[in-house]
C-alpha positions as semicolon CSV with decimal commas, in nm:
position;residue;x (nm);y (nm);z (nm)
1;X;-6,033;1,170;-5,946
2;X;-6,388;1,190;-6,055
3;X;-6,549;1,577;-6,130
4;X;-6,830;1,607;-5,983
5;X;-7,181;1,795;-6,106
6;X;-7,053;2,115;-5,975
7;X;-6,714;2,088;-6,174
8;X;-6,513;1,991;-5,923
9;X;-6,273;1,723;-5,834
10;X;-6,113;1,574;-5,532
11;X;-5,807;1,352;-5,495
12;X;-5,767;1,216;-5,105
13;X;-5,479;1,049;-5,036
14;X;-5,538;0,783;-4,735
15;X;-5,219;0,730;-4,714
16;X;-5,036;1,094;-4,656
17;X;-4,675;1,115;-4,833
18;X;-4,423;1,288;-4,698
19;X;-4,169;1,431;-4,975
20;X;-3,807;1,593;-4,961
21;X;-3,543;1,708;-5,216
22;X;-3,595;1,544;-5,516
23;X;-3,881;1,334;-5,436
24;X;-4,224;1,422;-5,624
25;X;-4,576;1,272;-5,682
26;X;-4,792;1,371;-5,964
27;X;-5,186;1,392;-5,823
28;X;-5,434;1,306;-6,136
29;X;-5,791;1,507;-6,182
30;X;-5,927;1,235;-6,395
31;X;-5,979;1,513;-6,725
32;X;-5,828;1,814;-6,871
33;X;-5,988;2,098;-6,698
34;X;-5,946;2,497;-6,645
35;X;-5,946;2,516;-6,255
36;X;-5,812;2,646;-5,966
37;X;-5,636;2,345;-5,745
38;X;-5,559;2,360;-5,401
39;X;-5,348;2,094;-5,197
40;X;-5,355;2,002;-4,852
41;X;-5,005;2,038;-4,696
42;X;-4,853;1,945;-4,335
43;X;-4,542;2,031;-4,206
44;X;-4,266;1,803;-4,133
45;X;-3,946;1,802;-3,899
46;X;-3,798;2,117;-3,675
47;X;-3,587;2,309;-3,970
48;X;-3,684;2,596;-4,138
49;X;-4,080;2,625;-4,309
50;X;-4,070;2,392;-4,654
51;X;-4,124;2,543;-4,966
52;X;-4,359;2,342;-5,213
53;X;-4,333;2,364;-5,542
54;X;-4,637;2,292;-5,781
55;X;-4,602;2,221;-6,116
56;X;-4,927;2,133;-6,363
57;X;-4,922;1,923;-6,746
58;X;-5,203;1,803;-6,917
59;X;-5,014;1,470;-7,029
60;X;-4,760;1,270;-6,885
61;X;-4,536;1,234;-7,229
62;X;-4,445;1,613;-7,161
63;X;-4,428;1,629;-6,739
64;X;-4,166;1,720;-6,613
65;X;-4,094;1,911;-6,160
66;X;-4,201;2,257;-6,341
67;X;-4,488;2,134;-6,565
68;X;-4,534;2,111;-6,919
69;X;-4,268;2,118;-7,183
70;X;-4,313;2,427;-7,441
71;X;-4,171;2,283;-7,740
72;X;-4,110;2,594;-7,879
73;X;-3,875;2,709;-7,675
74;X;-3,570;2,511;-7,572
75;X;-3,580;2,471;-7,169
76;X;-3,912;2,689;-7,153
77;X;-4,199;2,572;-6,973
78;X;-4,571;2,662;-7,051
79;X;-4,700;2,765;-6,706
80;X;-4,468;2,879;-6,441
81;X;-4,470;2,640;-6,138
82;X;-4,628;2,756;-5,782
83;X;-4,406;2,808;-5,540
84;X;-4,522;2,877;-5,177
85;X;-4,384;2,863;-4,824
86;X;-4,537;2,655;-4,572
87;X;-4,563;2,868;-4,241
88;X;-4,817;2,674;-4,036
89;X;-4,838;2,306;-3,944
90;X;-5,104;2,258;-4,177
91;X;-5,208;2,467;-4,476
92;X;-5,406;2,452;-4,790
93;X;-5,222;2,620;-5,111
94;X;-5,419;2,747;-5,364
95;X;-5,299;2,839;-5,686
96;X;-5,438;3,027;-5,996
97;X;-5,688;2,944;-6,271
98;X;-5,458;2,670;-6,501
99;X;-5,535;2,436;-6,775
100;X;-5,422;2,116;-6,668
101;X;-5,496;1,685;-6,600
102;X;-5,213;1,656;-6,377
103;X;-4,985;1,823;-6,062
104;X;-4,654;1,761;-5,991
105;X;-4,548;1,816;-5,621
106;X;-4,213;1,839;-5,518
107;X;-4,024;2,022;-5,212
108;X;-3,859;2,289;-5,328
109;X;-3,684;2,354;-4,976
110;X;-3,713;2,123;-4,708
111;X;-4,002;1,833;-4,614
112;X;-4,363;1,852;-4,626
113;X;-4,673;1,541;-4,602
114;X;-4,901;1,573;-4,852
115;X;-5,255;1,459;-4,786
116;X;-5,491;1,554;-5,074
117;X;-5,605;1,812;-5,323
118;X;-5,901;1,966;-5,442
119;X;-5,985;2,128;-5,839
120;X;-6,271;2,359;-5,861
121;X;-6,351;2,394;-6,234
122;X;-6,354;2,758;-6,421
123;X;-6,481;2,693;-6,762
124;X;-6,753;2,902;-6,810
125;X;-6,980;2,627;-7,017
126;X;-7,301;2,600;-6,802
127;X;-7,295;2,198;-6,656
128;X;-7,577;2,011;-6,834
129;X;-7,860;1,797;-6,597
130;X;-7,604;1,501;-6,540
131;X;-7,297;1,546;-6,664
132;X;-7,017;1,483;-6,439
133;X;-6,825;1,800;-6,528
134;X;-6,828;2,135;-6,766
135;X;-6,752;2,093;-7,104
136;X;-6,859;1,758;-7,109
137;X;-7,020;1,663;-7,455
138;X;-7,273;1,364;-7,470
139;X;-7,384;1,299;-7,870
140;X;-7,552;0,979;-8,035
141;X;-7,329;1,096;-8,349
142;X;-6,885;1,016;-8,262
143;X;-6,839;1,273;-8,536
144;X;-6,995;1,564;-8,358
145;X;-6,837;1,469;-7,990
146;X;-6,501;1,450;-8,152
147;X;-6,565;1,788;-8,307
148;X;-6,676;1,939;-7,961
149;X;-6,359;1,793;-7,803
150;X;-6,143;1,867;-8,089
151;X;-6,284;2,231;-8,102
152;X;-6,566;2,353;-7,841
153;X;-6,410;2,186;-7,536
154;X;-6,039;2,298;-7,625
155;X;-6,151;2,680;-7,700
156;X;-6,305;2,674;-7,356
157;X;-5,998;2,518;-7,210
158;X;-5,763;2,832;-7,379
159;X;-6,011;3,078;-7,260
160;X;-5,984;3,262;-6,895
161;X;-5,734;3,562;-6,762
162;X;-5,810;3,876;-6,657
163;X;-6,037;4,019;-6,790
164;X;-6,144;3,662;-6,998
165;X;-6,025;3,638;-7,345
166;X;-5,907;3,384;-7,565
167;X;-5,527;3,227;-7,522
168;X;-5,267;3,050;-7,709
169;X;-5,317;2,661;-7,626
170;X;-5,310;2,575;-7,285
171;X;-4,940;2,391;-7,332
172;X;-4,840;2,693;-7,597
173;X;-4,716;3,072;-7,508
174;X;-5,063;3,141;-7,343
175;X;-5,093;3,510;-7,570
176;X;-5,352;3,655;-7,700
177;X;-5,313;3,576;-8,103
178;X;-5,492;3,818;-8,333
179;X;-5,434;3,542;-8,619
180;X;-5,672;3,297;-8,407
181;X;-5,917;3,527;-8,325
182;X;-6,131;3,511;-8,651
183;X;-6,201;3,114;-8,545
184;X;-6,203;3,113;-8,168
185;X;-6,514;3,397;-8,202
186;X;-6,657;3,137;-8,462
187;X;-6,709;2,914;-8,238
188;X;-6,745;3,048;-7,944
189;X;-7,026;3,287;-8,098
190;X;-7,192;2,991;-8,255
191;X;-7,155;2,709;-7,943
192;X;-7,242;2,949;-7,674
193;X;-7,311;3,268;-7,783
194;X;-7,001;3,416;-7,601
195;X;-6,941;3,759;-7,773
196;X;-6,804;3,894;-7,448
197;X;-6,451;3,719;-7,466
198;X;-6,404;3,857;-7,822
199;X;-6,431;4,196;-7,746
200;X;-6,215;4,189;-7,435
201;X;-5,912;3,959;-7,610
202;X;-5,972;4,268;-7,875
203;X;-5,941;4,550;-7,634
204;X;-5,633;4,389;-7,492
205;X;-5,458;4,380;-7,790
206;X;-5,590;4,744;-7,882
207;X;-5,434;4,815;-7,560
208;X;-5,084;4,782;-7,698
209;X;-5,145;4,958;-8,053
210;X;-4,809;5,156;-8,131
211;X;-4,832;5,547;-8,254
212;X;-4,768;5,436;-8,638
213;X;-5,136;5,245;-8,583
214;X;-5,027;4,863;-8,571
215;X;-5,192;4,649;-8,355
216;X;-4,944;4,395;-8,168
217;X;-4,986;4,037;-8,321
218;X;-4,988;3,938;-7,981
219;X;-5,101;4,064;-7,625
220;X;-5,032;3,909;-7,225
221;X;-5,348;3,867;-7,059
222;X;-5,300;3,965;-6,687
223;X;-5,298;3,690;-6,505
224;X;-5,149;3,434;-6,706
225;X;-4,756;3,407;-6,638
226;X;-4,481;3,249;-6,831
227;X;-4,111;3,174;-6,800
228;X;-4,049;3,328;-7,134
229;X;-4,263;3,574;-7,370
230;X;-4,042;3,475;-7,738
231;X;-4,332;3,656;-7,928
232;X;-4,319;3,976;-7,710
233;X;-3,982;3,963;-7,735
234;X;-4,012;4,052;-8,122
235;X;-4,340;4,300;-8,109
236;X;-4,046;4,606;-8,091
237;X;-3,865;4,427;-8,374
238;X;-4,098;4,257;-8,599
239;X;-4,455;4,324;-8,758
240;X;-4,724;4,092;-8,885
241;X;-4,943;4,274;-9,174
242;X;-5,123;3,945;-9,222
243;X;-5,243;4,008;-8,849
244;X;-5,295;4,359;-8,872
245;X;-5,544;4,237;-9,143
246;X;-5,706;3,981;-8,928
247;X;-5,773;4,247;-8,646
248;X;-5,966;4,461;-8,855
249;X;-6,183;4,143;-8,986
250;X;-6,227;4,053;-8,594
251;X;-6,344;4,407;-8,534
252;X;-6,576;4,391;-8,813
253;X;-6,695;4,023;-8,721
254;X;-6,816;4,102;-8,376
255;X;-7,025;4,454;-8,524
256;X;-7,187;4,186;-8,693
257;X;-7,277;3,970;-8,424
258;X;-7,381;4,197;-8,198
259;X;-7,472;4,544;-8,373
260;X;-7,335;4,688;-8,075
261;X;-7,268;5,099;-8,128
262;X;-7,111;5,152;-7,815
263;X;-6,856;4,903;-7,943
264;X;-6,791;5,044;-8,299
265;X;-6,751;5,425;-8,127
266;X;-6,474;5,281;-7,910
267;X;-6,276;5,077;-8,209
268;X;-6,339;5,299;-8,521
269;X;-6,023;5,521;-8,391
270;X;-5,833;5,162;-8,382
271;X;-5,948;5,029;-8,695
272;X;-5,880;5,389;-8,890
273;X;-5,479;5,393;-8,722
274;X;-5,469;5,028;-8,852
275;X;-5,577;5,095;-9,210
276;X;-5,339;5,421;-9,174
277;X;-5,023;5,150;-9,084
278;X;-5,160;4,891;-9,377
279;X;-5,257;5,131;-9,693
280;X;-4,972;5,267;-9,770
281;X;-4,808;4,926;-9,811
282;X;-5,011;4,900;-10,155
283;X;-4,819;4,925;-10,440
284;X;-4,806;5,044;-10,771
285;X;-4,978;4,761;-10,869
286;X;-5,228;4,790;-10,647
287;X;-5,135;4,495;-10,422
288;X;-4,957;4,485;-10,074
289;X;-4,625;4,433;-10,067
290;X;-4,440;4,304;-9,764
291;X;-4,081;4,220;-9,651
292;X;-3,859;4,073;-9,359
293;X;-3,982;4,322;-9,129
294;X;-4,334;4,327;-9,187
295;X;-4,399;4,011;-9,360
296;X;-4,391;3,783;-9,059
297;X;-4,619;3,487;-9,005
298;X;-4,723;3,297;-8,666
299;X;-4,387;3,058;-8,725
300;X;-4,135;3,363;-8,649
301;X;-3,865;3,372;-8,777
302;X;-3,989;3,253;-9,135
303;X;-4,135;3,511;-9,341
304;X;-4,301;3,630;-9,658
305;X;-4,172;3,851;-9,916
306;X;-4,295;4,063;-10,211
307;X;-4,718;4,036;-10,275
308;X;-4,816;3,744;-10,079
309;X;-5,153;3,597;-10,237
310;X;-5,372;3,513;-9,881
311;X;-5,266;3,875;-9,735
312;X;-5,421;4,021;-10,045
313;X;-5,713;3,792;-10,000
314;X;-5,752;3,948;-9,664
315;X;-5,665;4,299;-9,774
316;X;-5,927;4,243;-10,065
């Protein structure tokens, strides 16, 4: 597939292939995009409606019928395939905003002729005079296009939901990580002045703030789904101070970028129940002092003990 100016991409297959049980046939974009896909469908034979079943991976070393591998969890997959039933003799499936390069189809009940697809981009970089799709990066210097792709162009791929904030890599958990947000506002601030996403992947995670005053280290965006949620499953059990810390640097960050007093009315009552959880975690000696059940860090189940020196740094 080639994107187009608008963002989009097409795949037509002149050749329509009919699939059934274990059959599949992975459909290529041509680039790592956010989009929403949709695939041209026909029915097949006299049973009972087919059932497609979509599954989306960004490279082929981790496909597999559902999608992408997550590594970090044993069986898991980053994005939960698409599963719909064909009713009419033909139909056009559209599925949800993904970060993806490739589709898998396969027939989750039944048989089904497949005869093309279509990816509308979502990334919200504006499409330059001539470049053949969003988030494209043209640069005399390779240093600076392999820090857009490396960082610009992968930030915009992890951000979307409802409302848009910023996610865990598009192969990852797909959560909202306090302990990223410091760097994704970075650069999304300083590439394209995108303070909005920020402040919404904030209020999300302010969303979930317990009575004692700690902010989750991690919030579910809306419309993102997953097989499994192994961070949520620890938010009842397990506490990050380190990213308690980072929230209330985020918080302060975005002040400073915007100035914005409706914003610092609505999060002073946040930040003041997070400094309530935090202080009294100081010490005799004046430093913070963590353990097992506070003292987590983003590779759960390892932890820190006694007066870490970067949480004080932060603290400081």
């Amino acid at each position: 597939a080639v994107f187009r100016f608008d963002g989009s991409a097409r795949v037509d297959v002149t050749c329509p292939v009919e699939l059934r049980g274990s059959e599949y046939i992975i459909v290529d974009f041509g680039a790592v995009t956010r989009a929403e896909a949709h695939f041209a469908v026909e029915r097949t034979g006299t049973r009972a409606c087919p059932r497609v079943r979509i599954g989306f991976c960004e490279a082929l070393e981790d496909w597999a019928p559902g999608g992408d591998h997550y590594h970090a969890v044993p069986g898991g997959a980053a994005q939960v395939p698409v599963v719909r039933t064909v009713t009419d003799p033909r139909a056009v499936i559209s599925t949800p905003e993904h970060t993806y390069r490739y589709a898998v189809l396969t027939a989750a009940r039944g048989t089904f002729r497949f005869t093309g697809a279509h990816a509308t981009s979502t990334l919200r970089l504006a499409v330059p005079r001539k470049a053949p799709y969003p988030g494209n990066f043209r640069c005399s210097s390779p240093v600076l296009t392999r820090v857009w792709y490396a960082g610009v162009n992968t930030l915009e791929l992890c951000t979307g939901g409802t409302p848009t904030v910023f996610l865990d890599g598009s192969s990852r958990d797909r959560l909202i990580w306090t302990g990223d947000l410091f760097v994704e506002h970075l650069v999304a601030y300083i590439s394209n002045g995108d303070v909005e996403t920020a402040r919404e992947s904030l209020r999300t995670l302010a969303k979930g703030q317990e009575p004692c005053g700690y902010v989750p280290h991690c919030g579910r965006t809306l419309c993102d789904t997953r097989t499994r949620d192994p961070a949520g499953v620890l938010v009842g059990l397990l506490t990050f101070a380190e990213y308690a810390v980072w929230y209330v640097i985020c918080v302060w960050l975005h002040y400073w970028h915007t100035a914005d007093a409706t914003f610092v009315a609505e999060f002073e009552p946040v930040v003041e129940r997070v400094m309530a959880w935090l202080c009294p975690k100081i010490c005799a000696k004046g430093l913070m002092r963590v353990g097992p059940h506070d003292g987590q860090t983003w590779h759960v189940p390892e932890c820190v003990m006694g007066c870490p020196t970067d949480l004080n740094c932060l603290m400081a």
